[in-house]
C-alpha positions as CSV (number, residue, x, y, z in Angstrom):
1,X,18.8,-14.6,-51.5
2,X,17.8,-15.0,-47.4
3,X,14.9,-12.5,-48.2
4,X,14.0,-15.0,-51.2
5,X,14.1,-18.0,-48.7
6,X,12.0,-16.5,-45.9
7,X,9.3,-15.4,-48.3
8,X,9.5,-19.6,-49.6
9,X,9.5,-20.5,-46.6
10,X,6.5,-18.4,-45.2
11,X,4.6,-19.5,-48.2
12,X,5.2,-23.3,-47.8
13,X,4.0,-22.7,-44.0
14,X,0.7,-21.0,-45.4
15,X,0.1,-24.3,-47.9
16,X,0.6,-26.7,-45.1
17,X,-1.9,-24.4,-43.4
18,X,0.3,-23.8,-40.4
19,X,-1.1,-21.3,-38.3
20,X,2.1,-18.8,-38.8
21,X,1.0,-15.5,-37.8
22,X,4.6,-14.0,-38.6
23,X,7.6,-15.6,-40.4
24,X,9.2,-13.4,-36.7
25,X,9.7,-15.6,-33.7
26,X,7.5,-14.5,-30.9
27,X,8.3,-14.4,-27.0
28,X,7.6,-17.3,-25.7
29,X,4.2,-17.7,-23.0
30,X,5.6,-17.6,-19.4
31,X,3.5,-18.2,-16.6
32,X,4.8,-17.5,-13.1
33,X,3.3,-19.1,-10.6
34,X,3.2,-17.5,-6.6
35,X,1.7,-19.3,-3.4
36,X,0.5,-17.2,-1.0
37,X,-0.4,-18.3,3.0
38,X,-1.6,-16.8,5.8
39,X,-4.4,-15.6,8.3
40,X,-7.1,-12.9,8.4
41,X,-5.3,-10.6,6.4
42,X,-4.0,-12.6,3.9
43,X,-7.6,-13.5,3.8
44,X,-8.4,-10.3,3.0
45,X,-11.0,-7.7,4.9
46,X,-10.9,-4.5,2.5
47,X,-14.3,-3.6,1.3
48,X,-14.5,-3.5,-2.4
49,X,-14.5,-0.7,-4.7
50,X,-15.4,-0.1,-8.2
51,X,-11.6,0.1,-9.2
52,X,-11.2,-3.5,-7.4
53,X,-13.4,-5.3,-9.9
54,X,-11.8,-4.4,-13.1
55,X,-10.1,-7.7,-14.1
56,X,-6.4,-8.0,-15.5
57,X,-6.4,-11.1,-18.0
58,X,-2.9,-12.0,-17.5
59,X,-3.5,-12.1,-13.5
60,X,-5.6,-15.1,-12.7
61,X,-6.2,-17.4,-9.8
62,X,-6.5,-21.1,-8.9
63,X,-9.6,-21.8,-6.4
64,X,-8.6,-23.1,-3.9
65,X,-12.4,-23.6,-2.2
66,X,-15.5,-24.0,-4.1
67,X,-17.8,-21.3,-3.6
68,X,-21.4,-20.2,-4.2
69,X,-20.0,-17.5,-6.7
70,X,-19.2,-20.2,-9.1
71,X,-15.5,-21.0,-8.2
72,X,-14.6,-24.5,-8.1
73,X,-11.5,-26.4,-6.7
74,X,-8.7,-26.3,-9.2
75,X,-10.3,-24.2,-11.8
76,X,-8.7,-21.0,-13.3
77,X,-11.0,-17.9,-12.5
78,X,-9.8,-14.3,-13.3
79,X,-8.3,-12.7,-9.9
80,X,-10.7,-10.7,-8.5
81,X,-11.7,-10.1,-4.8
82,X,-12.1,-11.8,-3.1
83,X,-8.9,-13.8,-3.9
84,X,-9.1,-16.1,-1.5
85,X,-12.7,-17.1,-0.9
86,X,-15.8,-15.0,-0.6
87,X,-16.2,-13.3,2.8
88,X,-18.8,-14.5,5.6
89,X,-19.9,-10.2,5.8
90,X,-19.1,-8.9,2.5
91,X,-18.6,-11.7,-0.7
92,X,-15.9,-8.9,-2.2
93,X,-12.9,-8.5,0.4
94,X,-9.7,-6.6,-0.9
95,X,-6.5,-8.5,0.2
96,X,-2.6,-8.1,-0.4
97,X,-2.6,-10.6,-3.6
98,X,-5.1,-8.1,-5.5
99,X,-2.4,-5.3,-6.1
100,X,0.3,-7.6,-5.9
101,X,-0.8,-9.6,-8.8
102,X,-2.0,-6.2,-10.6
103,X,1.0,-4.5,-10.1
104,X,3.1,-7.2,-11.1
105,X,1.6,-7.2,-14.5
106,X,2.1,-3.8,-14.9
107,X,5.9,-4.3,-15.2
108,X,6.5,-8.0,-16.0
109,X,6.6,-8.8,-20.2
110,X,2.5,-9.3,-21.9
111,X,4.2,-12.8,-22.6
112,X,4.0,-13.2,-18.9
113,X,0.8,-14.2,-17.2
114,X,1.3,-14.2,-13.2
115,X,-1.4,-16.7,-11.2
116,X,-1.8,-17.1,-7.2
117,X,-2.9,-19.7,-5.0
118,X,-4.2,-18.4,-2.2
119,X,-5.0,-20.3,1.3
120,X,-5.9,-18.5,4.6
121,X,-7.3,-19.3,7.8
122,X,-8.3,-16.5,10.3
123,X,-6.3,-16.4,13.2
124,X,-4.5,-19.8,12.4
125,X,-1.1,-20.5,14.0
126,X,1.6,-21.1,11.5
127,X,1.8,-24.3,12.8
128,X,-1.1,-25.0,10.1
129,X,1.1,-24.7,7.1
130,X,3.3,-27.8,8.0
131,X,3.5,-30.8,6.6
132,X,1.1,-33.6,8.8
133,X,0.6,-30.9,11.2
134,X,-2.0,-32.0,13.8
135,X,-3.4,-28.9,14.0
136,X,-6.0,-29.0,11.4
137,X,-7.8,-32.2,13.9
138,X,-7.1,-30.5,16.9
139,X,-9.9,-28.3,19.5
140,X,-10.6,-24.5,18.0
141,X,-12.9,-22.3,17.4
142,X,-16.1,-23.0,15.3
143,X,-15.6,-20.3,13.0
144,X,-11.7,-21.4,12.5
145,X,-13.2,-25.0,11.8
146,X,-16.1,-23.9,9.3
147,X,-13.1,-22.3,7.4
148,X,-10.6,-25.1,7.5
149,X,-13.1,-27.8,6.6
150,X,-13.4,-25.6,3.1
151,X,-9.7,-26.8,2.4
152,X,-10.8,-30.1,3.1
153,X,-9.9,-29.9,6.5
154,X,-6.1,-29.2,5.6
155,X,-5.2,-26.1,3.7
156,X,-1.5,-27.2,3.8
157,X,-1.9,-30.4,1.9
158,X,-4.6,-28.4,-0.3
159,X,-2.5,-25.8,-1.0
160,X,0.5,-28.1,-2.5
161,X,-2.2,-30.6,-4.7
162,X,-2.9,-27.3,-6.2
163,X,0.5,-26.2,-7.1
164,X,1.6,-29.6,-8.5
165,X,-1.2,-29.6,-10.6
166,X,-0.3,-25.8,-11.8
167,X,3.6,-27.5,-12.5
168,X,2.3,-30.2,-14.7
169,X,-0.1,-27.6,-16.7
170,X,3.3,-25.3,-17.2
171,X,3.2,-22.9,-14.0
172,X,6.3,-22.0,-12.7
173,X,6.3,-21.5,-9.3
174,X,8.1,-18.3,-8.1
175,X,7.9,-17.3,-4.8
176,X,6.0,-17.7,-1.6
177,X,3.7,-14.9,0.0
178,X,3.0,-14.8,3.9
179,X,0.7,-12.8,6.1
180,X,0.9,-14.2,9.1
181,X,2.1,-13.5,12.6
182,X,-0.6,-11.9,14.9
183,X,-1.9,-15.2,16.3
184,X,1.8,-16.2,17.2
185,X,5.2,-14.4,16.4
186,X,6.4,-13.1,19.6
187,X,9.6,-15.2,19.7
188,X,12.7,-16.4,17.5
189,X,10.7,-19.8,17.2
190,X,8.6,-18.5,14.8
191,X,11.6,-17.8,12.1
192,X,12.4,-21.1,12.6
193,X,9.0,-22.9,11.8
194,X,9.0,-20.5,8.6
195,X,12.1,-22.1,8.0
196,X,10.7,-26.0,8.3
197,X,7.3,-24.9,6.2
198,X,9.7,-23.5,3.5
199,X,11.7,-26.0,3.0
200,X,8.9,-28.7,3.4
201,X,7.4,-26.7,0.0
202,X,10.8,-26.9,-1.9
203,X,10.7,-30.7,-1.2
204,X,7.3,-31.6,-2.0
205,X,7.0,-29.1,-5.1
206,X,10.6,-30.5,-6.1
207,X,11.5,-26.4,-5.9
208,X,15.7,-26.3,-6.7
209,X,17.7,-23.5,-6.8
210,X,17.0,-20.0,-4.7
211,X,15.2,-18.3,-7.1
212,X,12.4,-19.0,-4.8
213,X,12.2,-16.1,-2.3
214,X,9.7,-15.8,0.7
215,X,7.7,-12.3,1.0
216,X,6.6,-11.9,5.2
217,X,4.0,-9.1,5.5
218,X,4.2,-6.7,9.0
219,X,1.3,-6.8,10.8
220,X,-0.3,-3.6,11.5
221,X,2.1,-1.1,13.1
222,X,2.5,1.2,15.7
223,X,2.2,4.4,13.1
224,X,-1.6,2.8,13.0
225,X,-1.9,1.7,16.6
226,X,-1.5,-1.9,15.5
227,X,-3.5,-3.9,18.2
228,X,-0.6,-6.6,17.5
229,X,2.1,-4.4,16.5
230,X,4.2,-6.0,19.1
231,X,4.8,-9.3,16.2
232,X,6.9,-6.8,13.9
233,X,9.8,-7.1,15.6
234,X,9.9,-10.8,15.2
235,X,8.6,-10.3,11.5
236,X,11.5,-8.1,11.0
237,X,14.1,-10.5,11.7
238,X,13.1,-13.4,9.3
239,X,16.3,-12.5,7.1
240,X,18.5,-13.1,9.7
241,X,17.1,-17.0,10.0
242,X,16.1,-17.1,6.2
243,X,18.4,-15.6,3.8
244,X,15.9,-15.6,0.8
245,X,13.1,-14.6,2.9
246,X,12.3,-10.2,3.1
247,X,9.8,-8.3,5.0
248,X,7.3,-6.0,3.7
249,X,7.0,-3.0,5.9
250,X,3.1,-2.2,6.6
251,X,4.3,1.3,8.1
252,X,1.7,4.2,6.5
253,X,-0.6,1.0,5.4
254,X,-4.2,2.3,6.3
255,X,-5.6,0.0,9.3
256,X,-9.4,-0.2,9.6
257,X,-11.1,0.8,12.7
258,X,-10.3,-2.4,14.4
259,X,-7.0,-1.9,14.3
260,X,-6.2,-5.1,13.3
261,X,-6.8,-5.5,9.6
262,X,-5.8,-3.4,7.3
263,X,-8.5,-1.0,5.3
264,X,-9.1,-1.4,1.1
265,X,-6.6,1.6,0.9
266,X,-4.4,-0.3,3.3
267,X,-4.1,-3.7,1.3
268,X,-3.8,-2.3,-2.1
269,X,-0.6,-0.6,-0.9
270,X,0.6,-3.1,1.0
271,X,0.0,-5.7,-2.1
272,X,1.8,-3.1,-4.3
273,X,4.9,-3.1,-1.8
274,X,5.1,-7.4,-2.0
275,X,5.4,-6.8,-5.6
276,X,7.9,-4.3,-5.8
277,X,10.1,-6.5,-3.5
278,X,9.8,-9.3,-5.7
279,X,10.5,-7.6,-9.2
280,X,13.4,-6.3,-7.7
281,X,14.6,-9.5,-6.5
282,X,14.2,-10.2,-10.7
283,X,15.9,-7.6,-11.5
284,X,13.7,-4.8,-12.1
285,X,15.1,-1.1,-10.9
286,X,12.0,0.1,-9.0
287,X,12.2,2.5,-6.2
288,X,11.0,1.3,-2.9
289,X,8.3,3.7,-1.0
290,X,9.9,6.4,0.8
291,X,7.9,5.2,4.0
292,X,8.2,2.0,3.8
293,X,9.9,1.7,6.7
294,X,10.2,-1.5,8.6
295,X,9.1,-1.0,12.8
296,X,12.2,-2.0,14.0
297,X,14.1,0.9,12.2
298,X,11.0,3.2,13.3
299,X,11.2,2.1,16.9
300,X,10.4,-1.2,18.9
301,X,7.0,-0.3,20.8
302,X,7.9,-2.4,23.8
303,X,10.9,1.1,23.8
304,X,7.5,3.5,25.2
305,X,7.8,3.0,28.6
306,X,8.4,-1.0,30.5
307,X,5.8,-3.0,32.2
308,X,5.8,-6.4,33.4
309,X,2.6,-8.3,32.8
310,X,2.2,-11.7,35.1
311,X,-0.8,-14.0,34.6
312,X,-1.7,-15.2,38.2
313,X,-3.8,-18.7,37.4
314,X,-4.8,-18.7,41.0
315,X,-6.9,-15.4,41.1
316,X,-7.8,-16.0,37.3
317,X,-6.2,-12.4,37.1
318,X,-3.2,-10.9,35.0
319,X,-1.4,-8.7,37.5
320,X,0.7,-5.2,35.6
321,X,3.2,-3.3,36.9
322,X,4.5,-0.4,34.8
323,X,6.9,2.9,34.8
324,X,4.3,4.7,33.6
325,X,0.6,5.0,35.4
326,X,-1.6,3.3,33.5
327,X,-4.6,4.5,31.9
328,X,-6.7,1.7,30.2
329,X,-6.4,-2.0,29.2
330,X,-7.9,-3.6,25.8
331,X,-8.1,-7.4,26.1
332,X,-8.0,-8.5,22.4
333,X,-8.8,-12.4,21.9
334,X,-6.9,-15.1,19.8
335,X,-9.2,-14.3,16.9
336,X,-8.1,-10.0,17.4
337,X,-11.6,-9.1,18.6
338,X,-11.6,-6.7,21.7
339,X,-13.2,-8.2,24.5
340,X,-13.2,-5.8,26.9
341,X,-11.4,-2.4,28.0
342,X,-10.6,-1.7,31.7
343,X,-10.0,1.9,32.8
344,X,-8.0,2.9,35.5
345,X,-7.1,5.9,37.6
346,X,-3.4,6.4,36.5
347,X,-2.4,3.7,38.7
348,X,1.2,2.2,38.4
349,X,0.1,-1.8,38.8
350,X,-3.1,-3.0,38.5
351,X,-5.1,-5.9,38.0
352,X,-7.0,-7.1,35.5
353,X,-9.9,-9.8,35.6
354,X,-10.1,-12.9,33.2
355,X,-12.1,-15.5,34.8
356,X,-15.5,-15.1,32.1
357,X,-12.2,-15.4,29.5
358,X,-11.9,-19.3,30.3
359,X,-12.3,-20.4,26.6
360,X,-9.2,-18.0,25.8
361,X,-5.6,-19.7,25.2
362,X,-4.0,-16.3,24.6
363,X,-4.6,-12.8,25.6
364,X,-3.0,-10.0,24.2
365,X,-2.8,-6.6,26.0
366,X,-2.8,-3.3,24.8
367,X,-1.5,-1.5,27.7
368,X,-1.9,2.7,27.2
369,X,-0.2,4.7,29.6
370,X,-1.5,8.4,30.7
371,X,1.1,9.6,28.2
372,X,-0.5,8.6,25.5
373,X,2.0,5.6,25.0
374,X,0.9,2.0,24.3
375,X,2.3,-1.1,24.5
376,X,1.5,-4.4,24.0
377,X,1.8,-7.9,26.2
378,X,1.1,-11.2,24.9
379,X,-0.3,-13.7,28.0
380,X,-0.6,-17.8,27.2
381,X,-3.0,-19.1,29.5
């Protein structure tokens, strides 16, 4: 008799010409919805390959810029490199989201379709992601301001127009993604103003609950001679001052020969890690990489061998003493370019010249001892 009434009842659907592909309910359409911030490599720097450009169609993207390859503010595109927006050097940059959203896909239901947001400055503070920050009107670099004029001059408030218009269309937002830290986390203080951004987010995307974890990327590490290695630590500890927030470990995550971004190879590991953190924070029982290995369990570089470095504002010099004589000194700028190396002759304290650096509101050192051991200083002018 129920067989009778399902065939009546499919047949009635046909007459009323209801589009009733099976009398069998069907999963419903879910779409999860991630934001992800940052700086140059959240941006992306990987050069693409052929495997890059192969779209997924349940992995799309919100622009977030317009852009000369046809992207427009608030339209859907399929997620392809770049992500974020199309690279001054090379239009097609690899970053973290790719494999993220790829591998995602992989495991989550086909009734799930996963979309990013994606905003990134190079070599922003994370000052930039608060609400009515001041930074976004303040002095920086041209290149920083060509870059944040294509948010409309504030990627925060761009970033959360987007995902309210993503709630209203049916998105559900599901985590935040971060890759920042090598302009400025070298103290506790940035924890904390992860902390304010995040919860600034939950209130203005009306996000309740804490199924709404934070995923913190490592910059690139000592394994790779990370020429800002020395923010891991302070990465590390963001689940000590965040409870729903987890770092990705970049340890064995190819770094390009700057040594500050990662390679292709690099970000489409490191983009596959984010993802397995978050399906296992669903649920999912997927091993974590045998090397994924955060830097603080590996071994905090400040631990090769102490040095003291002093700026002296007088002399226009940055005076270092060390336990170990010292070999060479790369000067890396705010933006992670290497402005100069200074050799020495195995010396124990030397000095080191940065009066044609004027324009320079933060130095960082990458100290290298005769040993073969490096360590890194951070000096604010």
């Amino acid at each position: 008799m129920k067989h009778l009434k399902s065939l009546v009842t499919c047949a009635m659907a046909a007459l009323l010409g209801t589009a009733l592909v099976s009398c069998t309910s069907q999963p419903k359409a879910e779409r999860y919805l991630y934001l992800c911030i940052g700086q140059s490599n959240m941006v992306g720097k990987g050069i693409v390959a052929p495997e890059d450009t192969i779209p997924e169609p349940r992995f799309l993207s919100l622009s977030a810029t317009n852009a000369d390859d046809g992207r427009k503010v608030g339209e859907w595109r399929l997620a392809q490199s770049a992500n974020c927006r199309p690279g001054e050097h090379y239009p097609l940059q690899v970053s973290p989201t790719d494999y993220f959203g790829r591998t995602m896909v992989e495991y989550l239901p086909e009734n799930v379709t996963v979309g990013i947001i994606q905003v990134g400055v190079d070599g922003c503070p994370l000052r930039l992601f608060e609400r009515n920050n001041q930074f976004a009107d303040s002095i920086h670099p041209d290149w920083m301001e060509g870059q944040i004029a294509s948010y409309d001059h504030n990627p925060r408030e761009r970033l959360i127009a987007l995902a309210k218009q993503a709630i209203e269309e049916g998105w559900n937002v599901k985590g935040l993604l971060v890759h920042q830290g090598e302009t400025d986390a070298y103290s506790e203080y940035w924890p904390k103003e992860l902390g304010k951004i995040y919860n600034e987010i939950r209130e203005d995307l009306n996000i309740t609950g804490e199924d709404f974890p934070i995923l913190v990327g490592e910059a690139i590490g000592i394994d790779q001679n990370g020429v800002c290695a020395h923010a891991n630590p302070t990465l590390d500890s963001v689940h000590e001052f965040l409870p729903n927030a987890y770092t990705i470990s970049s340890y064995a995550c190819e770094a390009s020969e700057d040594n500050l971004h990662f390679s292709a190879a690099g970000y489409r590991k490191l983009g596959r890690r984010y993802a397995v953190k978050m399906l296992q924070l669903m649920g999912y029982d997927l091993p974590t990489d045998a090397d994924a290995k955060l830097q603080t369990e590996l071994g905090d570089p400040s631990d090769a061998f102490h040095v003291d470095a002093v700026l002296v504002p007088s002399d226009k010099k940055i005076k270092i003493a060390s336990l170990e004589p010292i070999s060479s000194v790369d000067l890396v700028s705010y933006s992670g370019a290497t402005l100069e190396t200074v050799t020495f002759d195995n010396q124990k304290v030397v000095e080191v010249d940065i009066a044609q650096y004027e324009n320079e509101d933060r130095i960082v050192l990458n100290i290298h001892s005769s040993n073969g051991s490096v360590v890194n200083r951070q000096i604010d002018k």
